[in-house]
MARNUVO-646428 format. One record per residue (C-alpha): residue number from 0; x, y, z. Coordinates in Angstrom, 1 decimal, always signed. Layout:
REM residues N
NUM,X,Y,Z
...
//
This chain:
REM residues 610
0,+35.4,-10.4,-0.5
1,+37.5,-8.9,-3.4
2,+36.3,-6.9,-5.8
3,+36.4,-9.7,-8.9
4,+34.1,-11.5,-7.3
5,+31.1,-8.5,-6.1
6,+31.4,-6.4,-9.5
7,+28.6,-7.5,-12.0
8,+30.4,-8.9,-15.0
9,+29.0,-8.6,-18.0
10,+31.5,-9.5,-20.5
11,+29.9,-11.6,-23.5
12,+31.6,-14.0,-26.1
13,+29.5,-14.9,-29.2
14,+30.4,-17.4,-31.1
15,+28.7,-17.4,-34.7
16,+30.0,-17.8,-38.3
17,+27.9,-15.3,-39.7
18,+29.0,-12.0,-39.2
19,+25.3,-10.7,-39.3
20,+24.6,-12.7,-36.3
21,+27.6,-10.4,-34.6
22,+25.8,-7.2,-35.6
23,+22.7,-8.1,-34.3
24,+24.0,-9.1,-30.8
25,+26.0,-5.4,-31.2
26,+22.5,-3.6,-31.8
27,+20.7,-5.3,-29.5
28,+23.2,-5.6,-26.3
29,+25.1,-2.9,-26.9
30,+22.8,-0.1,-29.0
31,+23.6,+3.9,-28.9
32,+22.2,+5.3,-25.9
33,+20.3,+2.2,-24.9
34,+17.5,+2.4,-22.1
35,+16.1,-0.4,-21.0
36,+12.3,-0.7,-21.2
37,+9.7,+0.1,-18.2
38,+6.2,-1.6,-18.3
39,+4.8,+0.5,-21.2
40,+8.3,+0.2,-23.3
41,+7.9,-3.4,-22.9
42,+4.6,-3.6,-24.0
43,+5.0,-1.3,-27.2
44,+7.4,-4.0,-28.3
45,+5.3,-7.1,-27.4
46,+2.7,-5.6,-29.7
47,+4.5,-3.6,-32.3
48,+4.1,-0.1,-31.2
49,+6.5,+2.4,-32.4
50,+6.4,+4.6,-29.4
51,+9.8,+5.7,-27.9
52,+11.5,+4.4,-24.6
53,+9.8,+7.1,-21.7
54,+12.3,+8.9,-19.8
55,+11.7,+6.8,-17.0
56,+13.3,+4.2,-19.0
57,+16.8,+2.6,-17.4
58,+19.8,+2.3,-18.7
59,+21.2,-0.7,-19.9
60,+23.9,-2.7,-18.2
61,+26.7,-1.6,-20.5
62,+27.5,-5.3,-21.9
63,+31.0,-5.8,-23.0
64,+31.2,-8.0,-26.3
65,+34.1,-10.3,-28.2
66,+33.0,-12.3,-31.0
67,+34.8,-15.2,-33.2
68,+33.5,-16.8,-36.2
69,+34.6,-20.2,-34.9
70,+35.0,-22.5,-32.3
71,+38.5,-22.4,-31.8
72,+39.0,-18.8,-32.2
73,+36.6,-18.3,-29.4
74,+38.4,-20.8,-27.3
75,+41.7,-18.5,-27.6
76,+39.6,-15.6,-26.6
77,+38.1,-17.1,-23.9
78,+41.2,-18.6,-22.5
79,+43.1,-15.3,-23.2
80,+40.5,-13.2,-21.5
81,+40.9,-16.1,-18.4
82,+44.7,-15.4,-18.3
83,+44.0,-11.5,-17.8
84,+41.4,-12.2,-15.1
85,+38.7,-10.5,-17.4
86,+36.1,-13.6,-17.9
87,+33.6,-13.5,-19.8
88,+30.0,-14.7,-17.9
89,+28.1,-15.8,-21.1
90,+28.7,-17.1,-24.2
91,+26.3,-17.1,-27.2
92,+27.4,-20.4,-29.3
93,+26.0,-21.1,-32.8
94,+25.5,-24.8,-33.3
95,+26.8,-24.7,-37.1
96,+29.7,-23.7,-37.8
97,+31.2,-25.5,-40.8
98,+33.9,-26.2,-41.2
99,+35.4,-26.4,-37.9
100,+34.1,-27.3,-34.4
101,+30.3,-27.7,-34.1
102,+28.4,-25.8,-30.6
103,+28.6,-29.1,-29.2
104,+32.4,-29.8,-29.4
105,+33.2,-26.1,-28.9
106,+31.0,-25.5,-25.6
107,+33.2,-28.7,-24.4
108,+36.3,-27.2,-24.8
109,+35.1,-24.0,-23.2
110,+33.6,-25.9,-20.2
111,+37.1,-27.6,-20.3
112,+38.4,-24.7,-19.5
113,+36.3,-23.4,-17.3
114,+32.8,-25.0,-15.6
115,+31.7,-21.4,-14.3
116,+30.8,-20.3,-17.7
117,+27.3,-20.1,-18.5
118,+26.2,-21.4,-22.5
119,+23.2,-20.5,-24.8
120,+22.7,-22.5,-27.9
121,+21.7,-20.6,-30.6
122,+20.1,-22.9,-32.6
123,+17.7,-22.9,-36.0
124,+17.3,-26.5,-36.7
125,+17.2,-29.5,-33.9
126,+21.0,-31.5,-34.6
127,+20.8,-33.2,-31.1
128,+17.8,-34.0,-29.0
129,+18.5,-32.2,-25.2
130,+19.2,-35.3,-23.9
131,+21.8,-36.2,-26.6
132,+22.9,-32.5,-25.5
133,+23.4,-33.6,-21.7
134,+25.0,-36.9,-22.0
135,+27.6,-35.2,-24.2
136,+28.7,-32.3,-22.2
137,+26.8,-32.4,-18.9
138,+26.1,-29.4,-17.0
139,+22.4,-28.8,-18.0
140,+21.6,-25.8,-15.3
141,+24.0,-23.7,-17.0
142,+22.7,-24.8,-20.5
143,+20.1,-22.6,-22.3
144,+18.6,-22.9,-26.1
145,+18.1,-19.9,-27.9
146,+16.0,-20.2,-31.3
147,+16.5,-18.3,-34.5
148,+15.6,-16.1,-35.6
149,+15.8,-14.6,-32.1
150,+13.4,-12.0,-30.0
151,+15.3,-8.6,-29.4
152,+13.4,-9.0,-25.6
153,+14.5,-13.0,-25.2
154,+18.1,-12.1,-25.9
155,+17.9,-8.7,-23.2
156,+16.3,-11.3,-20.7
157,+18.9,-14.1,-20.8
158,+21.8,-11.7,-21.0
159,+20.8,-9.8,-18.2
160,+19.8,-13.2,-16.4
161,+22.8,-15.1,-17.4
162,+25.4,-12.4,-16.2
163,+23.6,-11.5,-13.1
164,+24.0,-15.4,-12.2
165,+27.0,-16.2,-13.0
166,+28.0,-13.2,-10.5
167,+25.7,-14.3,-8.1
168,+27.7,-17.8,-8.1
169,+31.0,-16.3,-7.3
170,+29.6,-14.2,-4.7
171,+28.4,-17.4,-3.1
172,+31.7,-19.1,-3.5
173,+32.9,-16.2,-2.0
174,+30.7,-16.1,+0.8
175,+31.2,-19.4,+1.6
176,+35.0,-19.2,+1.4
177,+35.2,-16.6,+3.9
178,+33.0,-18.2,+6.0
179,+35.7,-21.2,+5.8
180,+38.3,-19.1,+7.1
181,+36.5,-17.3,+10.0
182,+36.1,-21.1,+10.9
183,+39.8,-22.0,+10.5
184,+40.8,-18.7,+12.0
185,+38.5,-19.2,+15.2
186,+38.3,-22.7,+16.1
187,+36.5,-22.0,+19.7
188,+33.6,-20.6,+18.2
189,+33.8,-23.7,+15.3
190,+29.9,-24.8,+16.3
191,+28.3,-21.2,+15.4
192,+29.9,-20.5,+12.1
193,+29.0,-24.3,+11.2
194,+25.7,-23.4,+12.1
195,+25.9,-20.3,+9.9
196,+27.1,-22.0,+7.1
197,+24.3,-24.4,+7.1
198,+22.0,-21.6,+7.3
199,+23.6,-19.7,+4.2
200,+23.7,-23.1,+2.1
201,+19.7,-23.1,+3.0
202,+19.1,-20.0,+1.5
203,+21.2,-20.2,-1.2
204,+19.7,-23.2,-2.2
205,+16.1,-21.8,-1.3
206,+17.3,-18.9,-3.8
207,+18.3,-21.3,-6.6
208,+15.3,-23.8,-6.6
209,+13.1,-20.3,-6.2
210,+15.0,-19.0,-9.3
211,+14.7,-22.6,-11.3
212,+11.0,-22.7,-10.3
213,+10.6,-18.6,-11.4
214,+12.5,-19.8,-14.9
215,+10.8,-22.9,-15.8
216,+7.1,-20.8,-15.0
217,+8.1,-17.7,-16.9
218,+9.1,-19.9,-20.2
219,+6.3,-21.8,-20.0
220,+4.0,-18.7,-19.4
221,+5.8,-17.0,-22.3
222,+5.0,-20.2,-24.5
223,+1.4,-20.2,-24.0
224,+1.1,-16.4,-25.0
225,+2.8,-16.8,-27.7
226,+0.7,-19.8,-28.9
227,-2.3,-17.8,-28.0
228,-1.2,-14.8,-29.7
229,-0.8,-17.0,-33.1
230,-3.5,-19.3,-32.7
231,-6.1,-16.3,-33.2
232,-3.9,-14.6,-35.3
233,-3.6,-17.3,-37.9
234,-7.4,-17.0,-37.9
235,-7.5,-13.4,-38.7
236,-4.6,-13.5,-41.1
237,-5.5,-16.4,-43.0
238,-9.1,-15.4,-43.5
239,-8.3,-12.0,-44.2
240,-6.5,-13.4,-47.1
241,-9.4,-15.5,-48.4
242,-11.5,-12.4,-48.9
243,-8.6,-11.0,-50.9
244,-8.1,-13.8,-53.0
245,-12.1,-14.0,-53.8
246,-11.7,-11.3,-56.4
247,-14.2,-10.7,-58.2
248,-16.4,-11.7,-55.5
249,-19.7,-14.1,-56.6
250,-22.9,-13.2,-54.8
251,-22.9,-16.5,-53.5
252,-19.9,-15.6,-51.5
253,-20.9,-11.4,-50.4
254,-24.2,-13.5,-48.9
255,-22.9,-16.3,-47.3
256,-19.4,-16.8,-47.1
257,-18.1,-13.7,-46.2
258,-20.5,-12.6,-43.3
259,-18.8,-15.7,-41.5
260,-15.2,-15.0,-42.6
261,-16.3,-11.5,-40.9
262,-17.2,-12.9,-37.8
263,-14.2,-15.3,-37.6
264,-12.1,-12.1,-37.9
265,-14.1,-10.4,-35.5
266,-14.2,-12.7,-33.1
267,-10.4,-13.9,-33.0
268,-9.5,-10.0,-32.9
269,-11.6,-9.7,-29.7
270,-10.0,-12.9,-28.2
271,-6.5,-10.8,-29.1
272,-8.0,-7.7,-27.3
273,-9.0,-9.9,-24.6
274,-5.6,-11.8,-23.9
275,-4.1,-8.0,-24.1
276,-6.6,-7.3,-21.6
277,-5.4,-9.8,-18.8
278,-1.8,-8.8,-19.7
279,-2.7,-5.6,-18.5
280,-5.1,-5.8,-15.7
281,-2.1,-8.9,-14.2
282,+1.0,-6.0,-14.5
283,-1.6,-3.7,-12.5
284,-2.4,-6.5,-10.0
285,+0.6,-6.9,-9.1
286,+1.9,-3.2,-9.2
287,-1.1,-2.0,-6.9
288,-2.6,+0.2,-9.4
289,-5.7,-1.6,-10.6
290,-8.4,+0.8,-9.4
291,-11.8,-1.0,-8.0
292,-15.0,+1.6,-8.8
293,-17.9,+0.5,-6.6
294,-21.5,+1.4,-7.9
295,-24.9,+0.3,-7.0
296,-25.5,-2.3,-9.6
297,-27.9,-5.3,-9.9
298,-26.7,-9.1,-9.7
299,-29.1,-10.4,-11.5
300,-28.3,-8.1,-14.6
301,-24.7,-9.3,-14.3
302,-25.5,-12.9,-13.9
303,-27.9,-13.4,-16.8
304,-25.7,-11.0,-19.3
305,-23.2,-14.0,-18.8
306,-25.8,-16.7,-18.9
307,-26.8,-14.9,-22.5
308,-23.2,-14.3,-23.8
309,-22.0,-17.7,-23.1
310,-24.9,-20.0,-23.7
311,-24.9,-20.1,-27.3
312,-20.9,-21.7,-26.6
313,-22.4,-24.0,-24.4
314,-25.0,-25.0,-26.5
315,-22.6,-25.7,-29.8
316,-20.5,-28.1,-27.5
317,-23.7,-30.1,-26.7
318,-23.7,-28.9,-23.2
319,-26.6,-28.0,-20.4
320,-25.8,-24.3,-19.0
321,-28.2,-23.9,-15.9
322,-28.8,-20.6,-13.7
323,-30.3,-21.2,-10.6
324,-31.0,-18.7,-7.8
325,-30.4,-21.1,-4.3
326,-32.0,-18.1,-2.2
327,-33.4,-14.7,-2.7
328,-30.5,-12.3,-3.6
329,-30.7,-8.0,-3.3
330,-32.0,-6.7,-6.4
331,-29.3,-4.1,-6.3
332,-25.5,-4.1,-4.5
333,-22.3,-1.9,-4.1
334,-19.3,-3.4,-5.9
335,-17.4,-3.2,-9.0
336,-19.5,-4.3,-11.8
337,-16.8,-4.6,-14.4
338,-14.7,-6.4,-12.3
339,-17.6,-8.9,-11.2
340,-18.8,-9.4,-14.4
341,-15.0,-10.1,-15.8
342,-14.9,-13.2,-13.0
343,-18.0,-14.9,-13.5
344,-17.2,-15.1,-17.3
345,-14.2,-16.2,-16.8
346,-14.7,-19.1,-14.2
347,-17.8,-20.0,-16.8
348,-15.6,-19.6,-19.8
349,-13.4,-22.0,-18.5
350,-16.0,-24.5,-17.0
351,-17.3,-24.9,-20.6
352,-13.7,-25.1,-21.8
353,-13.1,-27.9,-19.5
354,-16.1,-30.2,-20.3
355,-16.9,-32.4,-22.7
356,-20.6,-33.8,-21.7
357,-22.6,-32.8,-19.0
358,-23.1,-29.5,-18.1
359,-22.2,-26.3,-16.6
360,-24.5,-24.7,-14.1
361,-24.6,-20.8,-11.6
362,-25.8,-21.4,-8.7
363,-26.2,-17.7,-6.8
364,-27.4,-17.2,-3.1
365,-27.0,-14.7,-0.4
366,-24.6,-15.5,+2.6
367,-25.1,-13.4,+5.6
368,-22.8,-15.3,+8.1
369,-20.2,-12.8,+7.5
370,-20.1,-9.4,+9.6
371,-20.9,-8.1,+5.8
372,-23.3,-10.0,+4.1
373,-21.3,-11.7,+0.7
374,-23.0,-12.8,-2.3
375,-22.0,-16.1,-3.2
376,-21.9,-17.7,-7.1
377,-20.8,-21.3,-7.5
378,-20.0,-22.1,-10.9
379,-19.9,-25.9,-11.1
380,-19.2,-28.3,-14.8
381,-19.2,-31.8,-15.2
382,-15.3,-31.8,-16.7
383,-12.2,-33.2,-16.3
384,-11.6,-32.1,-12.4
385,-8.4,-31.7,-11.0
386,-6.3,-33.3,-8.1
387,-5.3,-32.2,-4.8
388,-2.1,-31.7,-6.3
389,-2.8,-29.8,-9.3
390,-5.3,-27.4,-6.7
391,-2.5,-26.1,-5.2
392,-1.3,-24.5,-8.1
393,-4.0,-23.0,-10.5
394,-4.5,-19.5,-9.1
395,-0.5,-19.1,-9.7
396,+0.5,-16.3,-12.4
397,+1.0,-18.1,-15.5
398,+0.1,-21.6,-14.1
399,-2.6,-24.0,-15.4
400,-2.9,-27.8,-14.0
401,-0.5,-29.1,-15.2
402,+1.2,-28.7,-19.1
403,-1.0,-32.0,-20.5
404,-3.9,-29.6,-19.6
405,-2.0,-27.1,-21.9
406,-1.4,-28.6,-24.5
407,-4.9,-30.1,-25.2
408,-7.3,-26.7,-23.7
409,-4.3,-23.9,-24.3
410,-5.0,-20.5,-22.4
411,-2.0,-18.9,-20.6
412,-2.8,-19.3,-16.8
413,-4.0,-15.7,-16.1
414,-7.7,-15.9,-15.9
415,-7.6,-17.7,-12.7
416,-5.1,-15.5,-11.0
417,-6.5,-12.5,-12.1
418,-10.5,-13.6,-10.6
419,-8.8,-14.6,-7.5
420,-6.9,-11.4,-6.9
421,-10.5,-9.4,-7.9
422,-12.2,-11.2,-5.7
423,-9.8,-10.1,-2.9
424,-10.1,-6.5,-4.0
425,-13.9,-6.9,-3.9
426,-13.9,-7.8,-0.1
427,-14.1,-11.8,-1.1
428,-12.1,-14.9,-2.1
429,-12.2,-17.2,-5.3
430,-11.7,-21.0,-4.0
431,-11.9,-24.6,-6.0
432,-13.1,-27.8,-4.9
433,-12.9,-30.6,-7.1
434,-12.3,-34.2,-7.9
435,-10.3,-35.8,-11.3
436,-12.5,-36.7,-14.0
437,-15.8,-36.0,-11.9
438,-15.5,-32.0,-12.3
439,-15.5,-29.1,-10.2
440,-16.8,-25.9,-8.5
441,-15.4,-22.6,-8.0
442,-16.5,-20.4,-5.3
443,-16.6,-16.7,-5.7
444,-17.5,-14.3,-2.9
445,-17.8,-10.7,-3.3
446,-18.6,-8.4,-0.5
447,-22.8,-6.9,-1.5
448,-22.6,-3.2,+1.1
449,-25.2,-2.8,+3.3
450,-28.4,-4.1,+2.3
451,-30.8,-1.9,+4.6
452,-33.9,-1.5,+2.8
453,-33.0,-3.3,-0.5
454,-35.2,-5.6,-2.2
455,-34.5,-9.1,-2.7
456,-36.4,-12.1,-5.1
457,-35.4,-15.5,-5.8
458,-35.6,-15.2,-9.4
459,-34.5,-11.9,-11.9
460,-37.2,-9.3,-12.7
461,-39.2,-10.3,-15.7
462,-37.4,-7.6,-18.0
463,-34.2,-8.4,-17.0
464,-34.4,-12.8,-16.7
465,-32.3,-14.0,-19.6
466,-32.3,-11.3,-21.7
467,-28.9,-9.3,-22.8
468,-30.2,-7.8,-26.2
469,-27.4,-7.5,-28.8
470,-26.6,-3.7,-29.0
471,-27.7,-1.8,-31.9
472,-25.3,+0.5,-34.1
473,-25.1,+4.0,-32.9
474,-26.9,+5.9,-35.1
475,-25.2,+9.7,-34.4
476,-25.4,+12.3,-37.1
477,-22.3,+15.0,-36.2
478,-22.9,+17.2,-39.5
479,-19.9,+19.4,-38.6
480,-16.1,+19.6,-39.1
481,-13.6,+17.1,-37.5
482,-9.5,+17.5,-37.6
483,-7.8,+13.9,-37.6
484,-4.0,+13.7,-36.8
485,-2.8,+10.4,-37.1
486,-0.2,+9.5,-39.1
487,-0.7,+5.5,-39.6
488,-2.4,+4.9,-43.5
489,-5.0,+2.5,-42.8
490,-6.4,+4.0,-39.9
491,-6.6,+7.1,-41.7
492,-9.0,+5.6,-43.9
493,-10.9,+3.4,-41.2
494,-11.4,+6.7,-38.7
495,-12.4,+8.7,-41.7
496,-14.6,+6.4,-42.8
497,-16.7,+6.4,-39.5
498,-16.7,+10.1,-39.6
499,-18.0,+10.7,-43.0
500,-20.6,+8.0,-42.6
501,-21.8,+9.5,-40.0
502,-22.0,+12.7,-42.1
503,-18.8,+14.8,-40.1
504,-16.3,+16.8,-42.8
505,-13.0,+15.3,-41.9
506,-9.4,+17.1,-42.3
507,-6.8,+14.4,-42.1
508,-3.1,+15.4,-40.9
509,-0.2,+13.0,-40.6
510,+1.7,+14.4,-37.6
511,+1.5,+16.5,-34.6
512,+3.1,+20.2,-36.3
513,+0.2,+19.8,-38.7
514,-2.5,+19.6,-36.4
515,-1.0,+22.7,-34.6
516,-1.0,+24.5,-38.0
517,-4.2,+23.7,-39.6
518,-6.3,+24.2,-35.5
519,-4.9,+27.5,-35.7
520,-5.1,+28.8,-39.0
521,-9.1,+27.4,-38.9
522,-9.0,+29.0,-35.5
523,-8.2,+32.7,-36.8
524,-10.6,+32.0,-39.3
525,-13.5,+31.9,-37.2
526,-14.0,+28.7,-38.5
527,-12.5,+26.4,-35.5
528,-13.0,+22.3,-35.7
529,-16.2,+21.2,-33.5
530,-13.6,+18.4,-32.2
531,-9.9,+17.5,-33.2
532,-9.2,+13.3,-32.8
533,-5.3,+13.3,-31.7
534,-3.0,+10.3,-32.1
535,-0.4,+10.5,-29.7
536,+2.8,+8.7,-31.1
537,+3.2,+10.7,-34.5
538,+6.6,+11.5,-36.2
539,+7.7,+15.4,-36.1
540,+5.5,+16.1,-33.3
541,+3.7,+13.7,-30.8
542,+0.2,+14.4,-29.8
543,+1.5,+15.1,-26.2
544,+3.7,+18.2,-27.4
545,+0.9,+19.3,-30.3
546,-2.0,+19.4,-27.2
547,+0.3,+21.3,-25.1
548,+1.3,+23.5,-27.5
549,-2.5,+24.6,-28.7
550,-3.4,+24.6,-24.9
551,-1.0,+27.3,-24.2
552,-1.8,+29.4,-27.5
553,-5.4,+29.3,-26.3
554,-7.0,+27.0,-28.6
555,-10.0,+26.1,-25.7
556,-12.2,+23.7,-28.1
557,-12.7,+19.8,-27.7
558,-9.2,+17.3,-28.5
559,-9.9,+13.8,-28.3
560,-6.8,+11.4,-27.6
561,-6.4,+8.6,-29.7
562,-3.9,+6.1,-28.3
563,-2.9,+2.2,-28.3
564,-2.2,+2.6,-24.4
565,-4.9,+1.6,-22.3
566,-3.2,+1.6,-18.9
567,-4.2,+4.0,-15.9
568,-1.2,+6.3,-16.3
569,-1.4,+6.9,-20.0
570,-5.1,+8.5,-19.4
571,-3.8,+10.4,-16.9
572,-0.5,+11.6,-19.2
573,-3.0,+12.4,-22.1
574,-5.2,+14.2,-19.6
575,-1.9,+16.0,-18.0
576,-1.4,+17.4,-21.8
577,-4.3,+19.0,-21.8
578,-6.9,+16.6,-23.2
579,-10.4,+16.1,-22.8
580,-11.5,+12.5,-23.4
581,-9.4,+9.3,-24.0
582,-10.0,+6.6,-26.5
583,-7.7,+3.4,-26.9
584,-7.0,+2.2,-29.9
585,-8.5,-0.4,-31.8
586,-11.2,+2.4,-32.9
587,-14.3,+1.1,-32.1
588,-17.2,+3.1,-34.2
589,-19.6,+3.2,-32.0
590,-17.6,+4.3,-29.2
591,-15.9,+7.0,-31.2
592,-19.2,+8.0,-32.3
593,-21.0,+7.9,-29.0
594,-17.7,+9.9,-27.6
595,-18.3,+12.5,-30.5
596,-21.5,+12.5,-29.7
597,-21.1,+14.3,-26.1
598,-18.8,+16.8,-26.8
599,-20.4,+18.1,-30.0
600,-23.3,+18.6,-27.8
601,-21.5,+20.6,-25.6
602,-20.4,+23.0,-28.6
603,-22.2,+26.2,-29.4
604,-24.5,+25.7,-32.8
605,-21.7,+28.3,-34.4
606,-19.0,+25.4,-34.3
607,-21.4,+22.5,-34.3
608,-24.6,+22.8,-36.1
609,-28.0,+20.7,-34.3
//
């Protein structure tokens, strides 16, 4: 096998008349000392954080880039790069590009010379319908459409896709060429390598369906999140902006209209938190990092929280929502309440999702068959039901029933994955039985721990049936002095804002050098901060460096890390720096306060007065 054929090529040929197009392909494929994002990287950009690339970050391929401002340029630079046995893998071809060839015509001449090349439309307006596209010029499976404005992350993808394909087809024509020849050159032993190549063509076909199969799940996946990203943000946008406009506001609408345009907001921002939520939890999953904490924890406390938070959604669609305990259950259990809790509402979340009339109904009971006794909790609706077929494929990542079901319900295809695979981790299983338009029943099983000398009832402790009182705001005076470093405007305000109401004298720096000057100037003034509240992604100096730093010049008093990471290992590199406590961003006030609350009351009266 020769070296043209097992060296990655990454030569690229846009083809775009506007010369801003060019720059952006330049910045994005071929940047100054580009890194390619890890997990956390990846997620900063999904969601707009600043924070830079880690230094686990990889380099990027190093992408090798022509461009031409039209279609016939590019051919001569395709056909001139041919000649010198330099050809490019992918081309980037604007569909526009007045006044000479259009994509269309160009992508034909290109494929005229040669059919290995691999294509991406980029496209902002719809010209020719896809199958207008194929019945022009053919060759769909090395045919992509890329919309503009483009994503920095869509354009890394398919480049780094794209290339890595187009090499992986020559290596199998190369393979596959030098397994001709060992046949020509060996004709006794002409049986075996026929056998061999039949095997290779298996799994290079195996390969290529898995790959199509991977492709078609990962865009549709990335559609759903994206519609489920602006479907709530739309929401919080649009009635953000109706408060705004209401200026001077009537009483009629500070009493009636704007508690609800509140709750809207609220509500659609904790969807947003939510979705972020099951991004998260599936990238553990499938790492192996998702930790499981098992506690002793009641089931009926667990079941009836959900009944309470999801009844009042049942009840607005018109539907019944029944809880019924099929035998006695243990009053208490070992197991992961957080994790159990996140299952049930789930499977009952989308039970109420997925039907129209009727009713949704929890049927718990107590299964003992097992060497360890499991408790059972069939959630069972009245909806639209499923198929055999459409079974097989709903606790996939990123898969729902089918893309009608999509289009008309939305979600992205998590939830189910995710309560399967925590249900495993629990010592259990998550299964479906179900029949089209009749409804259906999911099964979770989650193992309980021994149950030697627990209590068991058929029906929840009288304090406890049905009863998941809305928590009240934390009323916490602090009364003492509070250092916030964060450089971001509004939340300067917001966090503030808590603080003072809750009667603390807040110091507000914007980066990381600051909070190191003003903690140690207070400091050798006798008068240290009861608690400093540390963003860690600030300009000049990061929280990371500034905790470090007043760690090793002794500073010994409470620093609270304020970040929009919530994953395992950004705890653990907050606590690394020296740290006390955590808190994710979006601030929630009572858990800031309720944080605040501890440490202050492990400070001597001197720094924090009772």
């Amino acid at each position: 096998m020769t070296d043209s054929t097992t060296t990655m090529n990454r030569r690229i040929l846009v083809i775009d008349d506007q010369e801003m197009i060019h720059d952006d392909f330049r910045k994005i494929l071929t940047p100054p000392d580009a890194t390619t994002p890890d997990f956390d990287s990846a997620k900063a950009a999904l969601f707009g954080d600043s924070r830079p690339a880690p230094e686990s970050a990889c380099k990027l391929p190093a992408y090798e880039l022509d461009f031409a401002i039209q279609g016939e340029i590019g051919l001569q630079i395709f056909e001139s790069a041919l000649a010198q046995k330099r050809p490019h893998a992918v081309a980037f071809v604007d569909m526009r590009m007045p006044p000479g060839w259009d994509g269309l015509k160009t992508i034909q001449h290109l494929w005229g010379v040669s059919a290995d090349l691999e294509v991406v439309i980029c496209t902002a307006y719809s010209d020719y319908s896809w199958d207008e596209v194929v019945e022009k010029i053919g060759n769909p499976d090395r045919l992509l459409i890329l919309k503009k404005p483009f994503d920095t992350i869509e354009v890394l993808q398919l480049a780094n896709a794209l290339t890595q394909k187009w090499t992986a087809t020559r290596q199998a024509h190369a393979t596959l060429e030098e397994v001709s020849r060992m046949v020509e050159e060996r004709t006794r032993d002409l049986e075996t390598a026929r056998d061999e190549l039949v095997r290779i063509n298996r799994h290079v076909v195996q390969a290529h369906q898995a790959a199509e199969r991977a492709n078609r799940s990962k865009a549709e996946f990335l559609t759903n999140v994206s519609h489920e990203i602006r479907t709530p943000m739309t929401a919080i946008c649009g009635y953000v902006e109706l408060i705004q406009n209401t200026c001077p506001p009537t009483r009629e609408f500070c009493e009636q209209q704007l508690p609800e345009y509140l709750s809207i907001i609220t509500r659609n921002s904790d969807h947003l938190l939510l979705l972020i939520d099951d991004l998260l939890d599936l990238s553990k999953i499938e790492a192996g990092k998702l930790e499981i904490m098992r506690t002793a924890c009641s089931p009926f406390n667990i079941i009836e929280d959900v009944r309470t938070l999801l009844s009042v959604k049942a009840a607005d669609k018109g539907l019944a929502f029944d809880v019924t305990y099929k035998t006695p259950i243990p009053l208490s259990i070992e197991t992961d309440p957080l994790r159990f809790r996140q299952i049930l509402l789930n499977l009952t979340s989308n039970a109420i999702k997925f039907t129209a009339e009727g009713g949704v109904g929890i049927v718990a009971s107590l299964d003992e068959a097992h060497a360890e006794p499991r408790l059972r909790v069939d959630v069972t609706d009245t909806g639209i039901g499923m198929t055999e077929a459409q079974m097989t494929r709903i606790f996939q990542p990123f898969t729902q029933a089918d893309a009608s079901v999509t289009r008309r319900y939305g979600g992205t295809g998590m939830g189910l994955a995710i309560s399967q695979r925590l249900a495993e981790m629990l010592n259990g299983g998550l299964s479906v039985s179900s029949n089209a338009g009749v409804g259906s029943t999911f099964r979770v099983e989650i193992a309980t721990g021994p149950l030697q000398g627990i209590e068991r009832a058929d029906m929840p402790p009288q304090e406890n049936a049905g009863t998941a009182p809305n928590p009240a705001k934390t009323d916490v005076r602090l009364d003492c002095d509070i250092l916030l470093a964060e450089d971001g405007k509004d939340n300067q305000r917001l966090i503030s804002h808590f603080l003072k109401t809750a009667s603390a004298r807040v110091t507000v720096v914007e980066n990381g050098q600051e909070a190191v000057d003003e903690a140690l100037r207070a400091m050798s003034e006798g008068q240290p901060y009861a608690v400093i509240l540390m963003d860690m992604q600030m300009p000049v100096m990061d929280g990371y460096t500034a905790v470090r730093t007043l760690r090793e010049r002794g500073y010994k008093h409470p620093i609270l890390a304020l970040t929009a990471h919530a994953m395992t290992a950004s705890r653990d590199e907050c606590m690394q720096a020296g740290c006390d406590d955590f808190l994710s961003k979006p601030i929630k006030r009572d858990a800031l306060l309720k944080a605040l609350a501890v440490w202050l009351k492990r400070q001597s009266p001197a720094v924090c007065p009772s």
